[in-house]
Backbone bond lengths (Angstrom), bond angles and torsions (degrees), N, CA, C in turn:
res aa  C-N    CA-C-N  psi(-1)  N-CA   C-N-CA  omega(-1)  CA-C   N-CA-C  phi
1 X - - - 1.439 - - 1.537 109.21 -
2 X 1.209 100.60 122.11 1.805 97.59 164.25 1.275 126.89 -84.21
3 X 1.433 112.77 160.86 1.669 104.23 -171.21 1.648 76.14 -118.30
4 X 1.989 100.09 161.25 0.971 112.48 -146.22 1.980 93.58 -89.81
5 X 1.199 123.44 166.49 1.648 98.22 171.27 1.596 100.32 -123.89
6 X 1.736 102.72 -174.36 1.651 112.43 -145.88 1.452 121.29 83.60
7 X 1.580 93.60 -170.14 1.590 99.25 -153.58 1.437 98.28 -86.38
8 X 1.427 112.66 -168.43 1.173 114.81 162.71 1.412 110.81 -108.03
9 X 1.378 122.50 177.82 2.142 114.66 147.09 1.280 111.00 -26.76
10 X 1.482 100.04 -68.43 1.558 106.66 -151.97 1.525 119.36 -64.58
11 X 1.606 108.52 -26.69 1.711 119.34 170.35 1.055 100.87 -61.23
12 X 1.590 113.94 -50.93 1.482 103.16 -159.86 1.602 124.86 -57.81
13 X 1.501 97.89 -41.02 1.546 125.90 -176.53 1.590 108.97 -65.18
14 X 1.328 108.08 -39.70 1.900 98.62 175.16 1.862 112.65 -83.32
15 X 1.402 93.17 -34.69 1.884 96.53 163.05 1.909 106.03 -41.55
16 X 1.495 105.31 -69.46 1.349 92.05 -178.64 1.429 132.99 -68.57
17 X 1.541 118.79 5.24 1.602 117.67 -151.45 1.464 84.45 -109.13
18 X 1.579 107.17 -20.98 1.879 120.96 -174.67 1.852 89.87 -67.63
19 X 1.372 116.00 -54.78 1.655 119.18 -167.63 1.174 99.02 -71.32
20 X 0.821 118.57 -19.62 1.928 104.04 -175.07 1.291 112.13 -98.89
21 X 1.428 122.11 -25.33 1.544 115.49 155.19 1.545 129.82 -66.53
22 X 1.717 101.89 -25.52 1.599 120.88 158.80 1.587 111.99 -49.15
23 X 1.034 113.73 -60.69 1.892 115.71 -150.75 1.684 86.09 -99.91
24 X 1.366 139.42 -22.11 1.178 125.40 164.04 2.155 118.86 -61.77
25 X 1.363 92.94 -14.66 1.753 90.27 -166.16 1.638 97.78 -88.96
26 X 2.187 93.86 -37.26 1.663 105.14 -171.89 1.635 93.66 -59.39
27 X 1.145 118.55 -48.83 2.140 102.46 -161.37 1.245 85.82 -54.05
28 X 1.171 134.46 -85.06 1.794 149.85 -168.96 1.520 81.64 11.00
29 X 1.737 101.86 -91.96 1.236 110.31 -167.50 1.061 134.69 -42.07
30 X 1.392 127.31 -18.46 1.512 146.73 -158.61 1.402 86.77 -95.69
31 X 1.523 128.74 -58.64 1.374 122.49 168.37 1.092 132.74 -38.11
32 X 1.440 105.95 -56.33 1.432 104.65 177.94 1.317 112.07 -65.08
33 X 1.264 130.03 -45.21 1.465 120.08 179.94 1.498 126.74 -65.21
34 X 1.633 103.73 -13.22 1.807 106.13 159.43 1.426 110.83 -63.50
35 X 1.524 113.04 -43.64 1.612 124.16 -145.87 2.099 87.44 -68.42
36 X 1.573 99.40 -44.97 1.331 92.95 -174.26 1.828 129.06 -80.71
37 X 1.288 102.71 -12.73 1.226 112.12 156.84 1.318 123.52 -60.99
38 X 1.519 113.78 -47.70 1.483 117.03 173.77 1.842 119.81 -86.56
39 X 1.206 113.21 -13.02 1.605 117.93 143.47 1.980 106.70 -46.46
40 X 1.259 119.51 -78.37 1.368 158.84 -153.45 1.952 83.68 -30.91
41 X 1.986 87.73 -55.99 1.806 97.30 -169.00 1.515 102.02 -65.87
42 X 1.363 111.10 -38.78 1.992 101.26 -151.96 1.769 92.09 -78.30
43 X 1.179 107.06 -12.33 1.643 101.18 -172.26 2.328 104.15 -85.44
44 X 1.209 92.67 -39.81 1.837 102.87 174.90 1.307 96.57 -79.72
45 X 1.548 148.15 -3.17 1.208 106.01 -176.58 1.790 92.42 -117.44
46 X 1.108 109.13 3.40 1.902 121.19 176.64 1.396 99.45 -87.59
47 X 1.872 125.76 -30.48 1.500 108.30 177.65 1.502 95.63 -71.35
48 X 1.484 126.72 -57.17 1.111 131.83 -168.02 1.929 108.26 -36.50
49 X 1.019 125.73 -17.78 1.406 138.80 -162.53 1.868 86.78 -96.14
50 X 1.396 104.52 -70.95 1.318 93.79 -163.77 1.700 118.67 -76.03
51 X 1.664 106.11 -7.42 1.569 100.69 166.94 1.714 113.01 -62.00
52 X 1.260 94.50 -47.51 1.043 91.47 166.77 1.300 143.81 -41.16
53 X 1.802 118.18 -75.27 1.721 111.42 150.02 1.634 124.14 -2.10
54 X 1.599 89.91 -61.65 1.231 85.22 -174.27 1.329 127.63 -94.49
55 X 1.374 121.23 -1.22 1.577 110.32 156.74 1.401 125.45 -79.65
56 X 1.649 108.29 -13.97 1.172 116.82 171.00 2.057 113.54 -68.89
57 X 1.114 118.88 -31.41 1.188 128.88 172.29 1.759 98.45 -62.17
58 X 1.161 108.79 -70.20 1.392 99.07 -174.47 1.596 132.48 -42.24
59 X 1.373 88.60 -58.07 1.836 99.26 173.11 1.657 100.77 -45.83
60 X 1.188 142.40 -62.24 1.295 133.68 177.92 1.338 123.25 -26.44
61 X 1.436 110.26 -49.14 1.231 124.25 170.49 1.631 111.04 59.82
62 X 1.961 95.10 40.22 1.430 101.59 163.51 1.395 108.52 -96.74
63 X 1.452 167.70 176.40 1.136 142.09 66.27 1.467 144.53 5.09
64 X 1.397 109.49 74.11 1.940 110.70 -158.81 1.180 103.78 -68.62
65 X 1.233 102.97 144.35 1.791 128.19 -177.92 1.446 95.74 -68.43
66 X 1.679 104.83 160.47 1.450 121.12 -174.01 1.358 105.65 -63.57
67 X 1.542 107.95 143.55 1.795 91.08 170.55 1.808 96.22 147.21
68 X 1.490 100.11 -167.73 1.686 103.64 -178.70 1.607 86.02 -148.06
69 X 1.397 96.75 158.94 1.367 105.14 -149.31 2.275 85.48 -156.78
70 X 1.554 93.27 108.21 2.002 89.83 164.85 1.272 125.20 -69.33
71 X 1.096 121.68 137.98 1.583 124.30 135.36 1.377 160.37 -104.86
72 X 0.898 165.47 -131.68 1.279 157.74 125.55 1.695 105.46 -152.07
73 X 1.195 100.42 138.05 1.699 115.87 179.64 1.690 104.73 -130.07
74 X 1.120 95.69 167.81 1.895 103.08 -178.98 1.807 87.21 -139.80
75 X 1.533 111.78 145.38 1.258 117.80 168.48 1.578 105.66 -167.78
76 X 1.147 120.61 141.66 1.694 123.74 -163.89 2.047 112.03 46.24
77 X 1.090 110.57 40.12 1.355 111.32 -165.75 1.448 123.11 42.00
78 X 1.815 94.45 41.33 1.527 82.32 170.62 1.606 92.87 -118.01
79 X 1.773 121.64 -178.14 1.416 105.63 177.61 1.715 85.41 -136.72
80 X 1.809 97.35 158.51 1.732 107.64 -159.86 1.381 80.17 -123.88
81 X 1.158 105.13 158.87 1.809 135.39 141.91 1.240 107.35 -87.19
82 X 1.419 113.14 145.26 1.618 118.55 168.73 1.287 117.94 -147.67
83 X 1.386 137.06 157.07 1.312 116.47 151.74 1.520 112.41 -143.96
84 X 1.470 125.14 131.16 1.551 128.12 -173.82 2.056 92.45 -94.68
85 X 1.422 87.61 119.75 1.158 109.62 172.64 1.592 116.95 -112.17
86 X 1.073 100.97 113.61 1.974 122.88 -167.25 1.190 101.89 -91.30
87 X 1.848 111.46 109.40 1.681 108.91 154.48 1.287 125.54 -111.19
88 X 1.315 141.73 178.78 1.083 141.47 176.04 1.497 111.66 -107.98
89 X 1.499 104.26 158.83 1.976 105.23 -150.80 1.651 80.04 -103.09
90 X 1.968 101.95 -145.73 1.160 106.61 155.79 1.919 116.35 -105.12
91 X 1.328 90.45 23.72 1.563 81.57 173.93 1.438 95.26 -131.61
92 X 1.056 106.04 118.09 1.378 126.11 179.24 1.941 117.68 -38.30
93 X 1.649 98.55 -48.70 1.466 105.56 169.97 1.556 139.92 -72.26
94 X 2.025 85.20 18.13 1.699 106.09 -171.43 1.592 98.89 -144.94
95 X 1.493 100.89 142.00 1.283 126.51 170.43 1.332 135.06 -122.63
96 X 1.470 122.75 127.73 1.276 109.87 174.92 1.454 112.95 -108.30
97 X 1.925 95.24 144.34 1.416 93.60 -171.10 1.994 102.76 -135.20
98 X 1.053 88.17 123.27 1.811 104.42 178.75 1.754 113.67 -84.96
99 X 1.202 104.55 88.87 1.566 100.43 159.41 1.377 125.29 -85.47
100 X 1.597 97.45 107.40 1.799 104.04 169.88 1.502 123.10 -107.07
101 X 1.155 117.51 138.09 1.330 134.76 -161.10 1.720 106.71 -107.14
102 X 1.161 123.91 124.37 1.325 126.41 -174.72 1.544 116.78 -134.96
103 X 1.499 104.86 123.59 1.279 114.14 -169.38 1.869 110.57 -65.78
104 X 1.351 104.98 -178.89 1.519 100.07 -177.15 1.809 127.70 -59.19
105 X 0.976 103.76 -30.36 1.571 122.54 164.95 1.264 131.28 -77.76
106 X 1.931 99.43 9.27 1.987 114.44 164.94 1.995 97.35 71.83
107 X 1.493 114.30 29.21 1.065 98.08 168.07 1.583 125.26 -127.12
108 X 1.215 142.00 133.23 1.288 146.73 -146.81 1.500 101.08 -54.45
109 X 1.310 103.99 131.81 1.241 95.92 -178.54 2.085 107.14 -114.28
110 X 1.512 104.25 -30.02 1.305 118.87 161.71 1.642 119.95 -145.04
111 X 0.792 129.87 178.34 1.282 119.83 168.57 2.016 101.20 -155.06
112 X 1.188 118.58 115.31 1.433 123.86 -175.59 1.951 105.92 -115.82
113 X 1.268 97.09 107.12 1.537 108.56 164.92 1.459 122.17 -86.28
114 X 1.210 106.91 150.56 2.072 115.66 176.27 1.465 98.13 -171.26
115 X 1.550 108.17 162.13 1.299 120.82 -151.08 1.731 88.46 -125.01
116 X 1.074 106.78 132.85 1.905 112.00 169.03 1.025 105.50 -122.64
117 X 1.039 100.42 158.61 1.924 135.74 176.59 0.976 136.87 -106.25
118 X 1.134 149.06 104.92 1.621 127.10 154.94 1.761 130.01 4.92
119 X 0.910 88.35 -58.92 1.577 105.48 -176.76 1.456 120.93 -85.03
């Protein structure tokens, strides 16, 4: 008597239930590594916003008064909220000023500090 050859149902059915738990884990990952690629940009193009602010403060080469002060920047066609918030140190002829950058949903996206001078 011969036995018949090939799979059975049941091979066949855990063969595929094996691939579909495969390419279900691979998208996962494929997702997540879009989601963090496109984190990666909105986070480099929000410093790029607040380097800015603040080289723009410098080149002036005023000393900004105490206080917080908005902005808005555009970079990779996206557009930021910001606001450079000016404190005073213990030396009067120095200031520190915090530029934070906030994505559309009012949430921090960077925040870049530096200290100015008078001079």
């Amino acid at each position: 008597m011969r036995r018949p050859r090939g799979f059975t149902l049941i091979e066949v059915m855990v063969a595929l239930a094996i691939v579909a738990v495969a390419l279900a884990a691979g998208a996962r990952a494929a997702q997540a590594l879009l989601g963090n690629a496109e984190r990666l940009a909105e986070v480099t193009a929000a410093q790029w916003c607040a380097d800015n602010q603040l080289v723009e403060l410098r080149l002036a080469r005023v000393l900004p008064g105490i206080g917080d002060a908005d902005f808005r920047c555009e970079q990779l066609g996206r557009s930021f909220a910001g606001q450079l918030r000016t404190r005073p140190t213990p030396n009067p002829n120095m200031r520190r000023i915090d530029a934070v950058v906030r994505d559309e949903a009012g949430h921090p996206l960077v925040t870049l500090t530096t200290v100015m001078s008078r001079w």
